[in-house]
mmCIF file of the N, C-alpha and C atoms, coordinates in Angstrom:
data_MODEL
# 
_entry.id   MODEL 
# 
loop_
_atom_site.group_PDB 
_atom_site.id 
_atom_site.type_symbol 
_atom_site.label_atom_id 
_atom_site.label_alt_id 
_atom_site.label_comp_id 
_atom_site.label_asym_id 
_atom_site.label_entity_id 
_atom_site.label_seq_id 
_atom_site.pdbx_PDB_ins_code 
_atom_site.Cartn_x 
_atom_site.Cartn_y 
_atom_site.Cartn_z 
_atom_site.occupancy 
_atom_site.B_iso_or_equiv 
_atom_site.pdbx_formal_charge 
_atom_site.auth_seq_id 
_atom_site.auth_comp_id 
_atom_site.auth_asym_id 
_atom_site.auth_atom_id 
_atom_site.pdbx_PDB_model_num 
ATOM 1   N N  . UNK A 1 1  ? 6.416   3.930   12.720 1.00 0.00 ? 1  UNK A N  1 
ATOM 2   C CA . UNK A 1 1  ? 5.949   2.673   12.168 1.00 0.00 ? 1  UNK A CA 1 
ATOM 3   C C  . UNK A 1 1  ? 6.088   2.690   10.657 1.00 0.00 ? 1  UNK A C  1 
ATOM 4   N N  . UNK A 1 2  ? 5.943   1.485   10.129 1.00 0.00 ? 2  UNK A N  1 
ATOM 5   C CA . UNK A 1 2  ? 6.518   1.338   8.794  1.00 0.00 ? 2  UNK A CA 1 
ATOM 6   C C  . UNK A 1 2  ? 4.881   1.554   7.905  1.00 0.00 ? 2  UNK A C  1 
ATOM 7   N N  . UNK A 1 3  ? 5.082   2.104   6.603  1.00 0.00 ? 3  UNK A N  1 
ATOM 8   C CA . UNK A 1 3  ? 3.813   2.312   6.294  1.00 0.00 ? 3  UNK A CA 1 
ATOM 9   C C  . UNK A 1 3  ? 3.378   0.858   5.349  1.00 0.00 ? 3  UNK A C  1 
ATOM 10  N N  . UNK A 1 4  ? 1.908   0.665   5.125  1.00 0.00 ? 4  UNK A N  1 
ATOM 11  C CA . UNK A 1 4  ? 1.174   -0.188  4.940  1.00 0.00 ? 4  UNK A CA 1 
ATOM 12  C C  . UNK A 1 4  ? 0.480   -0.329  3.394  1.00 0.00 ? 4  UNK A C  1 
ATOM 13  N N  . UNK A 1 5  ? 1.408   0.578   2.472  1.00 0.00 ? 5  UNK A N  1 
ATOM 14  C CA . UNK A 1 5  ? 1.082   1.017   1.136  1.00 0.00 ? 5  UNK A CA 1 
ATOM 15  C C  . UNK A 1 5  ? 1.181   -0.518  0.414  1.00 0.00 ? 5  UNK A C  1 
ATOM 16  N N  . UNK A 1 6  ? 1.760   -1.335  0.821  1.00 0.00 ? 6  UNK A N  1 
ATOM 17  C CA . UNK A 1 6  ? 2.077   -2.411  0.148  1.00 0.00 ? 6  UNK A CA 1 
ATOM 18  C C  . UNK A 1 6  ? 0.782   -3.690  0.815  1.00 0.00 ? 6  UNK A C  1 
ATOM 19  N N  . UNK A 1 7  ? 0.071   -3.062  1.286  1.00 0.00 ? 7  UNK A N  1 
ATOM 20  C CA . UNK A 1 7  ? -0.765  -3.808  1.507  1.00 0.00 ? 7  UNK A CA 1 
ATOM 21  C C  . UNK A 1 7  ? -2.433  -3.140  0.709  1.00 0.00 ? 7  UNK A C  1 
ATOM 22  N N  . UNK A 1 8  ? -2.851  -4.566  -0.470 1.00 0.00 ? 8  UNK A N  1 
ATOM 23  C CA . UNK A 1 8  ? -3.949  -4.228  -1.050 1.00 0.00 ? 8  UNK A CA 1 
ATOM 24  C C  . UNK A 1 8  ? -5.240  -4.840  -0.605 1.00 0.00 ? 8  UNK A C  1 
ATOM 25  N N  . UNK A 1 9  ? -6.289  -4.223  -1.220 1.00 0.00 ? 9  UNK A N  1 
ATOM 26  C CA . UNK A 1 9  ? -7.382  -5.068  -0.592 1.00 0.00 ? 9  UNK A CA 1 
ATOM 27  C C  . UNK A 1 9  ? -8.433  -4.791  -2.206 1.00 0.00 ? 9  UNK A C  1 
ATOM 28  N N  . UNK A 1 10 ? -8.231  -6.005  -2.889 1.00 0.00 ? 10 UNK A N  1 
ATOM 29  C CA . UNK A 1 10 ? -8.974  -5.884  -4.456 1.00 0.00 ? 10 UNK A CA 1 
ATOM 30  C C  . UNK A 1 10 ? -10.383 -7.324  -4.533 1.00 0.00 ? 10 UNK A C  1 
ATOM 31  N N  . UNK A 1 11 ? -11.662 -6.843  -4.365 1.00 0.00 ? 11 UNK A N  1 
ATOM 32  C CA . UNK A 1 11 ? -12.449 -7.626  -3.556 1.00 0.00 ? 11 UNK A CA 1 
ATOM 33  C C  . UNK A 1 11 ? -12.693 -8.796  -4.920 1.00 0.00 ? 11 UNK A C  1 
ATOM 34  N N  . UNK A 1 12 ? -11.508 -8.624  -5.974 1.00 0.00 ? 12 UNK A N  1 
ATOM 35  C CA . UNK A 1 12 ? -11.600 -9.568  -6.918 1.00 0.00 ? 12 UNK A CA 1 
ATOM 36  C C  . UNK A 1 12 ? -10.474 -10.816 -6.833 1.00 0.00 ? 12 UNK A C  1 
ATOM 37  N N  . UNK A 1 13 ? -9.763  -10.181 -5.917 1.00 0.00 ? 13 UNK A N  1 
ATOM 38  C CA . UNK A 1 13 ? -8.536  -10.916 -5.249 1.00 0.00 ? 13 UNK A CA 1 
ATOM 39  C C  . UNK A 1 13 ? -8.703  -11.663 -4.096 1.00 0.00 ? 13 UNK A C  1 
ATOM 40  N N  . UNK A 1 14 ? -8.341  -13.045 -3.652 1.00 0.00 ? 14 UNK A N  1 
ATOM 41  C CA . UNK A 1 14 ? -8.663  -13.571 -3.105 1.00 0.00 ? 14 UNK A CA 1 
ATOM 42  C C  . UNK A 1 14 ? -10.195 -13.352 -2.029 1.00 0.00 ? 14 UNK A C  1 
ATOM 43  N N  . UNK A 1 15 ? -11.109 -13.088 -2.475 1.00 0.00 ? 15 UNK A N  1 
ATOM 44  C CA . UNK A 1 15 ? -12.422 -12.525 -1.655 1.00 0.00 ? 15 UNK A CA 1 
ATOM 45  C C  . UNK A 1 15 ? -12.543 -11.254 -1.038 1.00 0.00 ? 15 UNK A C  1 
ATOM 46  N N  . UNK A 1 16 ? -11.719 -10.372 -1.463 1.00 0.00 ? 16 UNK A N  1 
ATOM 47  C CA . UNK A 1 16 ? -10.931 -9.091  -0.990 1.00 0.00 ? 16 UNK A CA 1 
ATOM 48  C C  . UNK A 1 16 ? -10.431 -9.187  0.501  1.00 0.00 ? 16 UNK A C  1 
ATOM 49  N N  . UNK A 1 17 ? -9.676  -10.082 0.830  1.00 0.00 ? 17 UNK A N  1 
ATOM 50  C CA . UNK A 1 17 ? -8.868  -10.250 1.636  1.00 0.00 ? 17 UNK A CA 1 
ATOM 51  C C  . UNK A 1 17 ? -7.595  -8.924  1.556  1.00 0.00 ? 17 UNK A C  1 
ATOM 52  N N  . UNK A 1 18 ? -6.769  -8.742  2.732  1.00 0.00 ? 18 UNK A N  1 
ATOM 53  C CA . UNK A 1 18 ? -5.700  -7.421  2.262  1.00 0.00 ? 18 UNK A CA 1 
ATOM 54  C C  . UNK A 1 18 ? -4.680  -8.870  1.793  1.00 0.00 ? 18 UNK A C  1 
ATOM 55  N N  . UNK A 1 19 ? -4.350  -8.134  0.811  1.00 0.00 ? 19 UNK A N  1 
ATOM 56  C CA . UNK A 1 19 ? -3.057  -9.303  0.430  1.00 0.00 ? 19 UNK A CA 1 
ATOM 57  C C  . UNK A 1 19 ? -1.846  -7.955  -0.041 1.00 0.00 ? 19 UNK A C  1 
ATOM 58  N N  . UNK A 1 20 ? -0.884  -9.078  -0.032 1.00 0.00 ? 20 UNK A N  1 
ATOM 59  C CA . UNK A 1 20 ? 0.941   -7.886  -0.418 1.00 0.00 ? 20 UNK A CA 1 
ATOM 60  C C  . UNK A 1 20 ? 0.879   -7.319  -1.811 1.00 0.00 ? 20 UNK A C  1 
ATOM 61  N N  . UNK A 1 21 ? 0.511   -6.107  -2.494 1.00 0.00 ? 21 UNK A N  1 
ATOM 62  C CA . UNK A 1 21 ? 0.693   -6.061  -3.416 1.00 0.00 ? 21 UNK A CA 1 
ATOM 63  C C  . UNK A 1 21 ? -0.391  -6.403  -4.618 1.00 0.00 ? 21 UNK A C  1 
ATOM 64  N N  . UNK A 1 22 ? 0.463   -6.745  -5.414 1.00 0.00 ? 22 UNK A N  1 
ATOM 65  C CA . UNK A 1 22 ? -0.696  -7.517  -6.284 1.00 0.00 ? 22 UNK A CA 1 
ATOM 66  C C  . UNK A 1 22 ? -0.248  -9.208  -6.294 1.00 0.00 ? 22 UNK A C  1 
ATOM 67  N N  . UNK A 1 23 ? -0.250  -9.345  -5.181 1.00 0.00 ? 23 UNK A N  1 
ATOM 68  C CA . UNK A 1 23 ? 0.643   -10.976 -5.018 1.00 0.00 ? 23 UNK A CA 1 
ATOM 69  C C  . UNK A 1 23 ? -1.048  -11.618 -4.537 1.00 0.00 ? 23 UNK A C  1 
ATOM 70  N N  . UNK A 1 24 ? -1.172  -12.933 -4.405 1.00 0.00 ? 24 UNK A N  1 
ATOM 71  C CA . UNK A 1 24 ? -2.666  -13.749 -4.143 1.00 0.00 ? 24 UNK A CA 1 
ATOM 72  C C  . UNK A 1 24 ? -2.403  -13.775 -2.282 1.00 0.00 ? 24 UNK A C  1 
ATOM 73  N N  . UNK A 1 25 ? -0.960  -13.013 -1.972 1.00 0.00 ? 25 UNK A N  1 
ATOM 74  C CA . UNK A 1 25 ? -0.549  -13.750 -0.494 1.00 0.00 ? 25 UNK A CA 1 
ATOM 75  C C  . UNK A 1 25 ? -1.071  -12.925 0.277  1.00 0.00 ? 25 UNK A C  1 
ATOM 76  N N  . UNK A 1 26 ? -2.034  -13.464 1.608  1.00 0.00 ? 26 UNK A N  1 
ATOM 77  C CA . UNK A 1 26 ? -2.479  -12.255 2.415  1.00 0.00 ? 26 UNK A CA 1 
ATOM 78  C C  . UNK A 1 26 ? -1.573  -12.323 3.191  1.00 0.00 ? 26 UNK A C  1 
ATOM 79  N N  . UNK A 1 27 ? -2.265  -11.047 4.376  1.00 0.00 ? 27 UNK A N  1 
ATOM 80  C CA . UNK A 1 27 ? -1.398  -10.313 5.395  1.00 0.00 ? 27 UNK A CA 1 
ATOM 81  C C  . UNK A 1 27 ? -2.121  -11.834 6.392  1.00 0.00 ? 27 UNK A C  1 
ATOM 82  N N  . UNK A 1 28 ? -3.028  -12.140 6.770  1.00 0.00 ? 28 UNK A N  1 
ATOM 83  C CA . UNK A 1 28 ? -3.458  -13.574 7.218  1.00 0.00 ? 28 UNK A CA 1 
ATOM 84  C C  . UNK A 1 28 ? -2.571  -14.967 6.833  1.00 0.00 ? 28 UNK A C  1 
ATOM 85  N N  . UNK A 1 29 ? -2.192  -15.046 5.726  1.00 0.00 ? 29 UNK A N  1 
ATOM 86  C CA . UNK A 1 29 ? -1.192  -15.852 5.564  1.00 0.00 ? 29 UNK A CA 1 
ATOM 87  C C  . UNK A 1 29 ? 0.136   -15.717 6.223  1.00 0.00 ? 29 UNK A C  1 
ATOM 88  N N  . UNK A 1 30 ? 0.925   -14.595 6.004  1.00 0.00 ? 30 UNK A N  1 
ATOM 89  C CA . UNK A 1 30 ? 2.107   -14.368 6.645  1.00 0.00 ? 30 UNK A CA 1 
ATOM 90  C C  . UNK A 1 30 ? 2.096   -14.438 8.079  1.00 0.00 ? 30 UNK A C  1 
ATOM 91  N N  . UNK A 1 31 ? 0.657   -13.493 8.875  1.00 0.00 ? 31 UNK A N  1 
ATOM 92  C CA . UNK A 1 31 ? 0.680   -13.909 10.256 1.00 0.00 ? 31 UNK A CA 1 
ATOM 93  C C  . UNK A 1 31 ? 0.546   -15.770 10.720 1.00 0.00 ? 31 UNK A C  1 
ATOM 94  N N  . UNK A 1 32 ? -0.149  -16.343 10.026 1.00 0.00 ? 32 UNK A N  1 
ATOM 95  C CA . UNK A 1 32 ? -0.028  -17.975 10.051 1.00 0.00 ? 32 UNK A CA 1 
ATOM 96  C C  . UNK A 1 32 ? 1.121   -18.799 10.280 1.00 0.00 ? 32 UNK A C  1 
ATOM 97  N N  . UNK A 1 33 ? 2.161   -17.924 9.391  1.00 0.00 ? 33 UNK A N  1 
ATOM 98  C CA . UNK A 1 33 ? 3.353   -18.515 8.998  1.00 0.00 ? 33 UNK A CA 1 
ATOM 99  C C  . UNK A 1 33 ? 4.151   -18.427 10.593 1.00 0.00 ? 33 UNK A C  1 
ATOM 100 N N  . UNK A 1 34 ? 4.074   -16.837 10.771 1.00 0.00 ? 34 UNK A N  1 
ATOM 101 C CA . UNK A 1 34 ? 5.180   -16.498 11.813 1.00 0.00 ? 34 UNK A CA 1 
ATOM 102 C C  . UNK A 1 34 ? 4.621   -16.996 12.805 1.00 0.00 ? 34 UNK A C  1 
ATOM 103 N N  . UNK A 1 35 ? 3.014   -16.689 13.281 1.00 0.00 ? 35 UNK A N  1 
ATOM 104 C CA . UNK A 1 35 ? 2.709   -18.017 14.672 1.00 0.00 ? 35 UNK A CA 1 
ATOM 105 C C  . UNK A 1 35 ? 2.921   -19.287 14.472 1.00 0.00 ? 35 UNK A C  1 
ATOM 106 N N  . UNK A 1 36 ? 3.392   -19.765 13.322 1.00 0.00 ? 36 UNK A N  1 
ATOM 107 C CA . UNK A 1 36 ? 3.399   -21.619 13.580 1.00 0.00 ? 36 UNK A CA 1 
ATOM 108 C C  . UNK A 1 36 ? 4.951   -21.656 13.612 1.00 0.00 ? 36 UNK A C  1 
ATOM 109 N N  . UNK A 1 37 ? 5.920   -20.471 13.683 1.00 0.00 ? 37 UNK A N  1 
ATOM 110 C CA . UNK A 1 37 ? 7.442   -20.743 14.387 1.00 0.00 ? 37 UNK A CA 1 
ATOM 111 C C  . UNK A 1 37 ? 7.897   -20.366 13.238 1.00 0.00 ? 37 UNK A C  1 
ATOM 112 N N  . UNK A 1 38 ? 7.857   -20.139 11.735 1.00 0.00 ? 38 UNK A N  1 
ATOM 113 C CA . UNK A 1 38 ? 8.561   -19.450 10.490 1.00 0.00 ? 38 UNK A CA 1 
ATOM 114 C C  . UNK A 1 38 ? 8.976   -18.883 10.875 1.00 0.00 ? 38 UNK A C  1 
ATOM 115 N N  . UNK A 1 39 ? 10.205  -18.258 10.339 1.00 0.00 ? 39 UNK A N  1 
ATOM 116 C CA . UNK A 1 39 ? 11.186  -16.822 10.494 1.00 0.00 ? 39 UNK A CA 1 
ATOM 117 C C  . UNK A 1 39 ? 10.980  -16.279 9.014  1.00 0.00 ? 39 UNK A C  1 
ATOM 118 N N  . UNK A 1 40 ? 11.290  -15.055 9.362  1.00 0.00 ? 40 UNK A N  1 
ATOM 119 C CA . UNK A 1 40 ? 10.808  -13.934 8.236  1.00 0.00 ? 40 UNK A CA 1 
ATOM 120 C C  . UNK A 1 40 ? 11.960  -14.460 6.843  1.00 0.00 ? 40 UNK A C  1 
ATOM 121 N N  . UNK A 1 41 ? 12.804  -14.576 7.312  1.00 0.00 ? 41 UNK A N  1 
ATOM 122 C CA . UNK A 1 41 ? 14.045  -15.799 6.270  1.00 0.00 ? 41 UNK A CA 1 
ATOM 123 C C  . UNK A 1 41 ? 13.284  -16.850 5.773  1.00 0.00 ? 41 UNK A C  1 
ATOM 124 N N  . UNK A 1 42 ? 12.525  -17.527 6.247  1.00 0.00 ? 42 UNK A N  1 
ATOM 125 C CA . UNK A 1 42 ? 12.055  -18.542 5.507  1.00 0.00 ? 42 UNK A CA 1 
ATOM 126 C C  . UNK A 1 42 ? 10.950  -18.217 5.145  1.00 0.00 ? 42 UNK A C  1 
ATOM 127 N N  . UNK A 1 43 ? 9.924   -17.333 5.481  1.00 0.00 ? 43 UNK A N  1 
ATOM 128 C CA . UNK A 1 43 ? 8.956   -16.910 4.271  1.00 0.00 ? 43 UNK A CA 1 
ATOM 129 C C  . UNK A 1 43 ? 8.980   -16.481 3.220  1.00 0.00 ? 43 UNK A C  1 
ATOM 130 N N  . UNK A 1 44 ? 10.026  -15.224 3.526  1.00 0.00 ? 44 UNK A N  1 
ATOM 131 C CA . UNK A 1 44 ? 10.836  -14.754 2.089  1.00 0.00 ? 44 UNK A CA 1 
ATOM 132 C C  . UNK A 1 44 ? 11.421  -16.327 1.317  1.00 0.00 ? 44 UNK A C  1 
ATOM 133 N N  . UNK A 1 45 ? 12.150  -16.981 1.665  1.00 0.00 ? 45 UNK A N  1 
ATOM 134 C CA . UNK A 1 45 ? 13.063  -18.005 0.956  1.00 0.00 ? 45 UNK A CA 1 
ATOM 135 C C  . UNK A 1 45 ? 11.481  -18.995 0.327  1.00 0.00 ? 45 UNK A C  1 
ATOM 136 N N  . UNK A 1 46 ? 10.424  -19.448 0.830  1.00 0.00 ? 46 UNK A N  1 
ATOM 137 C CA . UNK A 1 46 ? 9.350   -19.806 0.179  1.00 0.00 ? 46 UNK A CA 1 
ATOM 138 C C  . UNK A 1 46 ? 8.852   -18.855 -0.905 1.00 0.00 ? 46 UNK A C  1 
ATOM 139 N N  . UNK A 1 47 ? 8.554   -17.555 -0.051 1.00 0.00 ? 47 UNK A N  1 
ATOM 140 C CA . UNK A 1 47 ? 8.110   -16.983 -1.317 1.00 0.00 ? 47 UNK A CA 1 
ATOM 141 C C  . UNK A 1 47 ? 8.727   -14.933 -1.846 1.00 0.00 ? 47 UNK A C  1 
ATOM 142 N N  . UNK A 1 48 ? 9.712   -15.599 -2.809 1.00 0.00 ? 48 UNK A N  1 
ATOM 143 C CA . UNK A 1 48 ? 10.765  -14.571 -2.998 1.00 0.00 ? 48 UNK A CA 1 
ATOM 144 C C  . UNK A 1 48 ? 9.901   -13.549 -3.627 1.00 0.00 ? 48 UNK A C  1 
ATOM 145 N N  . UNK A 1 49 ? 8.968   -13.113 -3.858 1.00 0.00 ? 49 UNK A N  1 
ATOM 146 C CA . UNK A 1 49 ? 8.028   -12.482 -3.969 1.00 0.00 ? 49 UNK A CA 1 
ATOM 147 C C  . UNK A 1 49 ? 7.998   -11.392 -3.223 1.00 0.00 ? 49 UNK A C  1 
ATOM 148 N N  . UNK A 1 50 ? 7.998   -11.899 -1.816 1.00 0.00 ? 50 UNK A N  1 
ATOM 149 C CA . UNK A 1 50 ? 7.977   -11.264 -0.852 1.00 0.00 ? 50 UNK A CA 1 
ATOM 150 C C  . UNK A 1 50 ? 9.872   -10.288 -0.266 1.00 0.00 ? 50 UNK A C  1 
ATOM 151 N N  . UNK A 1 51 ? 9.612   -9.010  0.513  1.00 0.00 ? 51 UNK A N  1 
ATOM 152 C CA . UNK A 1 51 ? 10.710  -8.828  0.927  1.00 0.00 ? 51 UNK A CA 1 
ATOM 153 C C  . UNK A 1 51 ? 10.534  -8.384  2.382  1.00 0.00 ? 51 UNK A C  1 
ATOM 154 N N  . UNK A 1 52 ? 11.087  -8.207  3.399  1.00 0.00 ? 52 UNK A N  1 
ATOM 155 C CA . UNK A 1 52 ? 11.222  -7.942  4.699  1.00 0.00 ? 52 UNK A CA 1 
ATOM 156 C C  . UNK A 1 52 ? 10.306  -6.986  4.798  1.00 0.00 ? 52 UNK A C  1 
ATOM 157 N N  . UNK A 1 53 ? 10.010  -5.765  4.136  1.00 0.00 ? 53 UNK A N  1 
ATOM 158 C CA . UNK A 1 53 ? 9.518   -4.628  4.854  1.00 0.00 ? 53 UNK A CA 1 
ATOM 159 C C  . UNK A 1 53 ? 8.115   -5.061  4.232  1.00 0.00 ? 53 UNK A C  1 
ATOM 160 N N  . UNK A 1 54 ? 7.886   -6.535  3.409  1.00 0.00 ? 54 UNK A N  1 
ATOM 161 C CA . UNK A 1 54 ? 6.360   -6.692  3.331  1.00 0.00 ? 54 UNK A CA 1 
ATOM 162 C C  . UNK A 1 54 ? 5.710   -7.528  4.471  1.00 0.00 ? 54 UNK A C  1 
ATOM 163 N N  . UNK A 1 55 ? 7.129   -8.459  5.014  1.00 0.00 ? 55 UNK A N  1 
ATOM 164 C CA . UNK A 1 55 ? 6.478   -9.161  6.381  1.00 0.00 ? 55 UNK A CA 1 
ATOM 165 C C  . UNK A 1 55 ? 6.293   -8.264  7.385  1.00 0.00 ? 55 UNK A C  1 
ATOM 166 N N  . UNK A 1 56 ? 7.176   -7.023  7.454  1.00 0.00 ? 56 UNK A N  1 
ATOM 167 C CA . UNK A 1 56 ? 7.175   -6.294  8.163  1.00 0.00 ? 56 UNK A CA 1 
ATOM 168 C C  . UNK A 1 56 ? 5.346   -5.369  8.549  1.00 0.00 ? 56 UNK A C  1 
ATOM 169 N N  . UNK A 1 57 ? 4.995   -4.881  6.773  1.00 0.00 ? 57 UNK A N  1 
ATOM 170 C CA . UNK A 1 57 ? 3.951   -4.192  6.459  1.00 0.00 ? 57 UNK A CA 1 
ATOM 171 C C  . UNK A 1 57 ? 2.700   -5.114  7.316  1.00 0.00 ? 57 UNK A C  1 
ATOM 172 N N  . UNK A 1 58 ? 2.474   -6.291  7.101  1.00 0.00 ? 58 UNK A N  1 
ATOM 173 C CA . UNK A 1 58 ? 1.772   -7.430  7.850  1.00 0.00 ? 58 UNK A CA 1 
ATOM 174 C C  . UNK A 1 58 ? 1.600   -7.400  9.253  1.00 0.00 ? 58 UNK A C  1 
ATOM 175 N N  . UNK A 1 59 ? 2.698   -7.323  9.720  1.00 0.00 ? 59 UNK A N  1 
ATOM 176 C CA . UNK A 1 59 ? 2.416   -6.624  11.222 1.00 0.00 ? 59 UNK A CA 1 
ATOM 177 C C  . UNK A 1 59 ? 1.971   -5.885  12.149 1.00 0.00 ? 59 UNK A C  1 
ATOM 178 N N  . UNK A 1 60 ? 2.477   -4.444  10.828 1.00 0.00 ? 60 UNK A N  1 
ATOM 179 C CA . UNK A 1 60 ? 1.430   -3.177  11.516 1.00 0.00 ? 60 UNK A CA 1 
ATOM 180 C C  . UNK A 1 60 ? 0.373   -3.195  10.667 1.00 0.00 ? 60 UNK A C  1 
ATOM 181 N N  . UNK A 1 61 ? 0.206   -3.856  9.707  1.00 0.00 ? 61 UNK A N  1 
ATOM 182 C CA . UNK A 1 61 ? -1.238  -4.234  9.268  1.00 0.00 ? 61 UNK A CA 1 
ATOM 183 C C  . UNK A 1 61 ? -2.050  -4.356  10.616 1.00 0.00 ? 61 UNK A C  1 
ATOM 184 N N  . UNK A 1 62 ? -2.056  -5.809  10.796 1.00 0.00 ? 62 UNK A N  1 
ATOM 185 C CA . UNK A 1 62 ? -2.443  -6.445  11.897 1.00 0.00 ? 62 UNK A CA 1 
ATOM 186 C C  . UNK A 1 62 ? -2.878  -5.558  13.240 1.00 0.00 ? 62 UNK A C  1 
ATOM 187 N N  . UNK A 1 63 ? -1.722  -4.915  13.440 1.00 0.00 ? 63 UNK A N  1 
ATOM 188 C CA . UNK A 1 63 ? -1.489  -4.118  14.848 1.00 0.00 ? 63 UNK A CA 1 
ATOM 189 C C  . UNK A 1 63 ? -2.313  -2.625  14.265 1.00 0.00 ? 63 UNK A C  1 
ATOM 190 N N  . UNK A 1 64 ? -2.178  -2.246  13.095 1.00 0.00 ? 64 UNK A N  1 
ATOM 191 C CA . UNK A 1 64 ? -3.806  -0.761  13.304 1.00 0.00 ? 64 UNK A CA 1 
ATOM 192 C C  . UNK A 1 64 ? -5.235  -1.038  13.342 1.00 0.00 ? 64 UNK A C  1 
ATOM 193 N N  . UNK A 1 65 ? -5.619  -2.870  12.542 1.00 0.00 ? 65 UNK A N  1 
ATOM 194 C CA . UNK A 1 65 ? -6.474  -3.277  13.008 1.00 0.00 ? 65 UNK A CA 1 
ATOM 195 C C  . UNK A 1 65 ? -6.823  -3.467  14.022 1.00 0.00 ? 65 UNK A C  1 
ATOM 196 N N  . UNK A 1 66 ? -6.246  -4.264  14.654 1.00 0.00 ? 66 UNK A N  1 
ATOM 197 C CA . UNK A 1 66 ? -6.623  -4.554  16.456 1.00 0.00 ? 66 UNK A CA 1 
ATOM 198 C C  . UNK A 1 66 ? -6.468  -3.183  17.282 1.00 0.00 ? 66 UNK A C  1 
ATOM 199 N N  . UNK A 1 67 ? -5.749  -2.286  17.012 1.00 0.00 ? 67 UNK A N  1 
ATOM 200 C CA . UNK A 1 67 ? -5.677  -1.069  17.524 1.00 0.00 ? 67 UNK A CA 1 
ATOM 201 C C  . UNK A 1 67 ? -6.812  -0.378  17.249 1.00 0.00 ? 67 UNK A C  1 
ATOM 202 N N  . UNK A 1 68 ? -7.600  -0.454  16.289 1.00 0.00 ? 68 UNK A N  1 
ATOM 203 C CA . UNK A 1 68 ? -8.932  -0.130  15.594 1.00 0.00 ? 68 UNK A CA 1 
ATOM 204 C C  . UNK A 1 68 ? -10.078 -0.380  16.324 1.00 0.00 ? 68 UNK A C  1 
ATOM 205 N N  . UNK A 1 69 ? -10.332 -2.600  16.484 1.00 0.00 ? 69 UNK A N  1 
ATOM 206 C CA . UNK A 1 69 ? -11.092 -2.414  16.942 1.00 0.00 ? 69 UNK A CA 1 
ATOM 207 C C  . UNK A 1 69 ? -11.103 -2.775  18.527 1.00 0.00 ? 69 UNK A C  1 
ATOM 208 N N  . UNK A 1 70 ? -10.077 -2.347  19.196 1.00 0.00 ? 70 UNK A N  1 
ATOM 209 C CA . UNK A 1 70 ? -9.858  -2.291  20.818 1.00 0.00 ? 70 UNK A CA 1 
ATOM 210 C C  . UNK A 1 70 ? -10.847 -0.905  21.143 1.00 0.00 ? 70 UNK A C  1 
ATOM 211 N N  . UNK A 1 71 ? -10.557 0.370   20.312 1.00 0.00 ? 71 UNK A N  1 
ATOM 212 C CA . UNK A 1 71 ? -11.054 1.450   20.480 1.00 0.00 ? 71 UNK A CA 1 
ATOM 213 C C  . UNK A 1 71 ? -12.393 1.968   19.908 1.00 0.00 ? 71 UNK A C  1 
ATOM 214 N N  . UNK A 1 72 ? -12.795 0.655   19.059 1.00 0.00 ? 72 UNK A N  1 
ATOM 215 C CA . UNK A 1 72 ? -13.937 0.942   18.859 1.00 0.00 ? 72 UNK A CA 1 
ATOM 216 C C  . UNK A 1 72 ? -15.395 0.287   20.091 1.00 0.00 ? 72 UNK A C  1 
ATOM 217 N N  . UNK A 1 73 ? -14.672 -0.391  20.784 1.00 0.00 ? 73 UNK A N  1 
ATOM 218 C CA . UNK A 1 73 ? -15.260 -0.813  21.893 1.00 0.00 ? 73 UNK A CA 1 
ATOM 219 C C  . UNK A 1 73 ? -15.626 0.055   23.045 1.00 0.00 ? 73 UNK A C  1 
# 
């Protein structure tokens, strides 16, 4: 799996949401994007900020959380 270094969590930054970097964009935003039918091409092309292995990082974001709390149950 791809690692998740590019994902921050600065509780002065958007409410300390994890966002990409030092960008305002969360890992919640990008998942928004790709469930409402976006392709990783057009998030990047909105926001060039961004590069593949950060939509990518968003994913297994996502996926060690829920992997987290499945097993904390």
């Amino acid at each position: 799996m791809s690692s998740t270094t590019s994902i921050t969590i600065d509780p002065a930054r958007r409410s300390g949401k994890p966002c990409i970097r030092d960008t305002r964009i969360t890992v919640y935003d990008v998942l928004e994007y790709l469930a409402s039918g976006m392709s990783e091409a057009e998030i990047i092309a909105d926001f060039p900020e961004l590069n593949s292995d950060d939509v990518r990082n968003c994913l297994v974001f996502a996926a060690d959380r829920e992997r987290r709390l499945v097993g904390a149950a």
